[in-house]
C-alpha positions in Angstrom: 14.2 157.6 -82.5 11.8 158.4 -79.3 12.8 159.8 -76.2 13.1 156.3 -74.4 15.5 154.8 -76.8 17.6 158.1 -76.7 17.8 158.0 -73.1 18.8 154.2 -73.2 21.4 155.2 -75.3 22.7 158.1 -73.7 23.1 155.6 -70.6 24.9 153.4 -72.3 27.7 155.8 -73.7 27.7 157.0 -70.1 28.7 153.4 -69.1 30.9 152.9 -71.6 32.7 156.1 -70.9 33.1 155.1 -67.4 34.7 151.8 -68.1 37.6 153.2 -70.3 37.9 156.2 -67.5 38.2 153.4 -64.9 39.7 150.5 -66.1 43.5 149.4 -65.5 43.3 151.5 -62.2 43.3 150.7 -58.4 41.0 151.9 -55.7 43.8 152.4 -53.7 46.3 154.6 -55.9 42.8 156.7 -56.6 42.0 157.3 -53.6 45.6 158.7 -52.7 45.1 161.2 -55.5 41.9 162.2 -54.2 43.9 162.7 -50.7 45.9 165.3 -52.3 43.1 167.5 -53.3 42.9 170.4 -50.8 39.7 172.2 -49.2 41.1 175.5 -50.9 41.1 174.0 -54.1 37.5 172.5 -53.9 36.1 175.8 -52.7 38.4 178.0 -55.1 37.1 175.3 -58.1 33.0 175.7 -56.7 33.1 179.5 -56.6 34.7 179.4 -59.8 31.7 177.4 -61.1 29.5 180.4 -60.1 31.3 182.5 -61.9 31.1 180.7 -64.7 27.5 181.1 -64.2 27.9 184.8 -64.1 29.7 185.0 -67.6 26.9 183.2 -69.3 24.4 184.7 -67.8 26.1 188.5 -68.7 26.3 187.3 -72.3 23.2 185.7 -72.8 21.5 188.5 -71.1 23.1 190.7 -74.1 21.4 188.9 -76.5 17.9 188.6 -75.0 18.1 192.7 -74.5 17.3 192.5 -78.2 14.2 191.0 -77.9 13.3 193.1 -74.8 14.9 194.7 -72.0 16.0 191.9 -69.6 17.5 191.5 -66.1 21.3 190.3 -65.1 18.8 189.1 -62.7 16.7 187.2 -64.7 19.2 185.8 -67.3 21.5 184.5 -64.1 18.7 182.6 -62.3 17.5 180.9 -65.7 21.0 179.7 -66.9 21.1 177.7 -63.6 17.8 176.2 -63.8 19.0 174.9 -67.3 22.3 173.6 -66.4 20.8 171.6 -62.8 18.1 170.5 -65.2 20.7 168.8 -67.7 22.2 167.6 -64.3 19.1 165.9 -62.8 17.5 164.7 -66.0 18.2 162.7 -69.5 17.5 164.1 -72.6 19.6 167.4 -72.0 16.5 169.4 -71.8 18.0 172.5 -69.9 18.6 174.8 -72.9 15.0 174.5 -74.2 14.0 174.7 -70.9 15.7 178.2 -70.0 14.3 179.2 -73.5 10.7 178.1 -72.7 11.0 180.2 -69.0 12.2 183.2 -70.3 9.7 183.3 -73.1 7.0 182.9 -70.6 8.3 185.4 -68.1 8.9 187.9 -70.3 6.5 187.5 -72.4 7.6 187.6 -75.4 8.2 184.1 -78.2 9.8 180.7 -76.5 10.8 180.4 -80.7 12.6 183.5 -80.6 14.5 182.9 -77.4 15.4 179.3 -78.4 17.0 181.5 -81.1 19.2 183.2 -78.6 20.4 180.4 -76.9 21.4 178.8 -79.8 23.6 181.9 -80.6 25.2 181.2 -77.3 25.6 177.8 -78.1 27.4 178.8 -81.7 29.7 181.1 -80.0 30.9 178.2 -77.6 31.5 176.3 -80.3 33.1 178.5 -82.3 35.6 180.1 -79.6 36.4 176.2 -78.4 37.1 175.5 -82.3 39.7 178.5 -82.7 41.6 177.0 -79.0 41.8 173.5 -80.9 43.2 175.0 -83.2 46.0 176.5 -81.7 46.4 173.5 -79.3 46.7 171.5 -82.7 49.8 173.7 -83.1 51.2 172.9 -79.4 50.6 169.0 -78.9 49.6 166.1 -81.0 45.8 165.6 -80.5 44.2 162.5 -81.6 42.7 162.4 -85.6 38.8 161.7 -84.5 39.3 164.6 -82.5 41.5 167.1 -84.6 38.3 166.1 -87.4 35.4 166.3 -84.8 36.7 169.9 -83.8 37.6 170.9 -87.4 33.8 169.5 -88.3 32.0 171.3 -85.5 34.1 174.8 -86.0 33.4 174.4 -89.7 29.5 174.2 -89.1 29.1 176.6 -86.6 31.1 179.3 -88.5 29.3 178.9 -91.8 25.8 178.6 -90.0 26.9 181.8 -87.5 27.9 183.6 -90.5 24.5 182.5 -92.1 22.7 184.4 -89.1 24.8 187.3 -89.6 23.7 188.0 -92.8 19.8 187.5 -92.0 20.2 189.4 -89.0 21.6 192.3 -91.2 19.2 192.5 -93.3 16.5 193.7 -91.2 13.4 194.9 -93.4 14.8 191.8 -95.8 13.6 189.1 -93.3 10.3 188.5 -94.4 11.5 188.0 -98.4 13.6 185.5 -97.2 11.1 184.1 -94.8 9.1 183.4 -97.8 11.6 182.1 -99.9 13.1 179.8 -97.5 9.3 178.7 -97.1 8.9 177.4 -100.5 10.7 174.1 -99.5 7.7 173.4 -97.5 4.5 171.9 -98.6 2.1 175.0 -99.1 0.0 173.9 -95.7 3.5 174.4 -93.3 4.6 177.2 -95.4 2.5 179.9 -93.2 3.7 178.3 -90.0 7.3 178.5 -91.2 7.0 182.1 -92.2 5.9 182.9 -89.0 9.1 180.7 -87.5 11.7 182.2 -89.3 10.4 185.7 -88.2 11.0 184.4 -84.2 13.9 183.5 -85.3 15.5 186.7 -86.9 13.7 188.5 -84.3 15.5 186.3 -81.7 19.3 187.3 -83.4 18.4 190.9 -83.8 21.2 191.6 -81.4 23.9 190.8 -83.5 23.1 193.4 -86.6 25.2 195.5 -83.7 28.5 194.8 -84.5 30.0 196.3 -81.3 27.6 194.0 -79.6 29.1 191.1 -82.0 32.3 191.9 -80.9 31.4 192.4 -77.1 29.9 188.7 -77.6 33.2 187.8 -79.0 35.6 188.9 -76.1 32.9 187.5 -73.2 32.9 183.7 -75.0 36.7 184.4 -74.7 37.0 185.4 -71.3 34.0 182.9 -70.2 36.2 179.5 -72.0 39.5 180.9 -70.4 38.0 181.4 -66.8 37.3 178.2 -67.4 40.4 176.7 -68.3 41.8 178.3 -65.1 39.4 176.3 -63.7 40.9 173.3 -64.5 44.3 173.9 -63.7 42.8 174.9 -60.2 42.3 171.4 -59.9 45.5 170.0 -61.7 47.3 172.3 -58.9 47.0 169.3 -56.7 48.3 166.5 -59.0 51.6 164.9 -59.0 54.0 166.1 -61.8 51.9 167.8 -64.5 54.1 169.2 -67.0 53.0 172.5 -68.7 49.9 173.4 -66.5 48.1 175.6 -68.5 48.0 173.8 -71.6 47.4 170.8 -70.1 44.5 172.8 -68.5 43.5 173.8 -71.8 44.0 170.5 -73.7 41.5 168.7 -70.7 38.6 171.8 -71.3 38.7 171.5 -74.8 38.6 168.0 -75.0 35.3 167.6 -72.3 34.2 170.5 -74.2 34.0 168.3 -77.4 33.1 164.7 -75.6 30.2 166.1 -74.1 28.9 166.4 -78.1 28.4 162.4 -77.2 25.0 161.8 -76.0 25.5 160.4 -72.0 23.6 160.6 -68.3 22.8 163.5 -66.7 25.4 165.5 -65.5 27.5 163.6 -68.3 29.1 161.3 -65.7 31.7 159.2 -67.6 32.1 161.9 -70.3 34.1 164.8 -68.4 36.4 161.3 -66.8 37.1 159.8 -69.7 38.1 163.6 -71.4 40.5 164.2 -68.6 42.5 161.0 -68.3 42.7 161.2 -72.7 44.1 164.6 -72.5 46.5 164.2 -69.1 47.9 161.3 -71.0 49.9 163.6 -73.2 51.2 165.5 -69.9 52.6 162.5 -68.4 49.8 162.0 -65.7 48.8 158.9 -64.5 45.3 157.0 -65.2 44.7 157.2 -61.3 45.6 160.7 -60.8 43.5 162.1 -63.9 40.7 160.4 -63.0 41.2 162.0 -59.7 41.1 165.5 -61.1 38.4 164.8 -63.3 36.2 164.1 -60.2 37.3 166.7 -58.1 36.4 169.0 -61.5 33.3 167.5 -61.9 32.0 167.5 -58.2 33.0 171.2 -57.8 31.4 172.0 -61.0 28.0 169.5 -60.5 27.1 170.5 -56.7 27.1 174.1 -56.6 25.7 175.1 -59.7 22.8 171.8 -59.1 22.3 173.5 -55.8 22.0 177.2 -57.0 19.8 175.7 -59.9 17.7 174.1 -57.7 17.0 177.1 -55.3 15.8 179.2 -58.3 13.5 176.5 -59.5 11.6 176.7 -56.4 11.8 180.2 -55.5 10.0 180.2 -59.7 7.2 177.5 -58.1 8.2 175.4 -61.2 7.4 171.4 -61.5 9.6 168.9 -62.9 6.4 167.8 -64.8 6.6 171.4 -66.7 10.0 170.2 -68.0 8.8 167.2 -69.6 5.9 169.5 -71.1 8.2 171.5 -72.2 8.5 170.1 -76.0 4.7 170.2 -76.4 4.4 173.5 -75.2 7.0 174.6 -77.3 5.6 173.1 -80.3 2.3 175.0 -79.6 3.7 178.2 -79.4 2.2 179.8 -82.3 2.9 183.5 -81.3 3.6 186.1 -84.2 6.4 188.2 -83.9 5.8 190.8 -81.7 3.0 189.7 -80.6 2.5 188.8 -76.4 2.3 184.6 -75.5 -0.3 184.0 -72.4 1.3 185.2 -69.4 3.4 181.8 -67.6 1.5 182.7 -64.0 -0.5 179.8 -64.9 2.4 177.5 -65.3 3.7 178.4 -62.3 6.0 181.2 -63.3 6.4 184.2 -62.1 6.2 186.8 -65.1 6.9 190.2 -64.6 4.4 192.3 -63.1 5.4 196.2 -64.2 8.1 197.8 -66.7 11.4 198.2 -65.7 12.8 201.1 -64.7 16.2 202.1 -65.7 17.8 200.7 -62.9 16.6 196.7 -63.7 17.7 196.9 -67.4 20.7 195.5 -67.8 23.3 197.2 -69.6 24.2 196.4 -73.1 
């Protein structure tokens, strides 16, 4: 399926999503919902979004100090880039995106560092599986998504566990580079090799286990800041019962519909997520929808805007983004070995070592 038909699609689950958020309610009992929202609430919910920022940014930075040193600096500004890129454009291309920049700025694989982010991704996945779980336990959830969360926790631990192991094995790698290799036809099997080394290379990090378990307790703390996000927002509506798991029940369950291809900015996704989940706290279609787009506006603007700021400040091009892919493709870049320095892409790599006081601390 090419890139055009994906898009297509993804707009069309958007639409859909927004018809079931939106139908069966009035303009006029939504917009009195909105009314309730506060300006402390809106500003409380869009600083929280930073933070949010902060916390991925601390723990991805963790993981990339494997590969090399790395600034809070560095990690920060490239985590917003990604997420205003999967704002502003289809195809979700923030994450490979944010890989490709920091390869290039720092100089080392965009292979190895795609690696890293999808350790981050794992551990999302992972940490939002274990709060299904015990929500399971606390409210009825619906079966497609008691299966979908079950499926995706499933996955994710037996593939995270599968990276453990390689990334123990350290001098091991290469052997089972090579045997993993054999699958291939015998003209991919040198290119694979060399894959599988940026790979392990790019999950070095967690052979650490105090580091594993410091990567642990910071996807915890980064899913519960926000779920007190949320019930920032469901301060302001009209009889929620049990505000923190109802909180928790509207995370987790955008957590899992955003899985769904949609727009950018998954616009119909986070809407239809909140009024499914508020419907078990006895809150209205008009007044979910309501907090869905107070949550999603407080969420969407700042973090666009941030995102936007470092873009330029980098001299990047939306037209890099859409090469990203076949740049990607073409990095060919041994392990350990230096890619071409990103100044001719427009980005800013670094220009001298660190010194003690830039590296960020593990």
């Amino acid at each position: 399926m090419n890139n055009k038909i994906k898009t297509i699609f993804s707009f069309l689950f958007s639409a859909l999503f927004l018809y079931l958020a939106f139908r069966k309610i009035e303009l006029r009992e939504l917009l009195l919902a909105l009314r309730e929202s506060s300006w402390l609430v809106v500003l409380s919910a869009s600083l929280m979004a930073i933070l949010t920022m902060v916390i991925r940014a601390w723990r991805w930075n963790i993981i990339l100090n494997a590969l090399r040193p790395t600034t809070f600096y560095t990690a920060f500004a490239f985590t917003n880039i990604g997420f205003m890129i999967n704002n502003l454009l289809p195809a979700h291309l923030g994450d490979l995106f944010k890989a490709y920049l920091i390869g290039k700025h720092e100089r080392f694989s965009s292979l190895a560092a795609l690696a890293t982010v999808v350790v981050e991704r794992l551990l999302d996945f992972i940490t939002v599986s274990l709060m299904m779980v015990l929500l399971m336990w606390l409210m009825p959830v619906p079966i497609w998504m008691r299966n979908l969360g079950l499926l995706v926790g499933f996955f994710s631990s037996v593939l995270f566990t599968g990276i453990l192991l390689l990334a123990g094995k350290g001098a091991e790698n290469q052997q089972w580079a090579e045997r993993i290799s054999r699958v291939f036809p015998e003209r991919l099997r040198s290119k694979t090799i060399q894959t599988l080394n940026l790979i392990f290379s790019g999950v070095a990090t967690l052979r650490r286990g105090k580091v594993l378990l410091k990567l642990l307790a910071i996807s915890l703390l980064q899913w519960t800041q926000m779920i007190l996000t949320v019930l920032i927002v469901l301060t302001t509506l009209r009889g929620v019962n049990h505000l923190f798991l109802a909180a928790s029940a509207a995370q987790i369950f955008v957590a899992y519909v955003v899985v769904v291809p949609s727009s950018p900015g998954y616009w119909g996704s986070i809407q239809l997520a909140f009024v499914m989940a508020l419907s078990y706290f006895n809150v209205g279609r008009a007044d979910a929808l309501a907090g869905s787009l107070v949550y999603h506006l407080t969420q969407y603007i700042p973090v666009t805007l941030v995102g936007l700021w470092f873009f330029f400040k980098e001299g990047l091009s939306f037209k890099q983004v859409q090469r990203t892919r076949l740049e990607m493709s073409r990095d060919k870049t041994a392990t350990g070995t230096e890619v071409r320095s990103g100044e001719k892409q427009g980005i800013r790599g670094r220009k001298t070592a660190h010194s003690p006081g830039e590296t960020a601390d593990d």
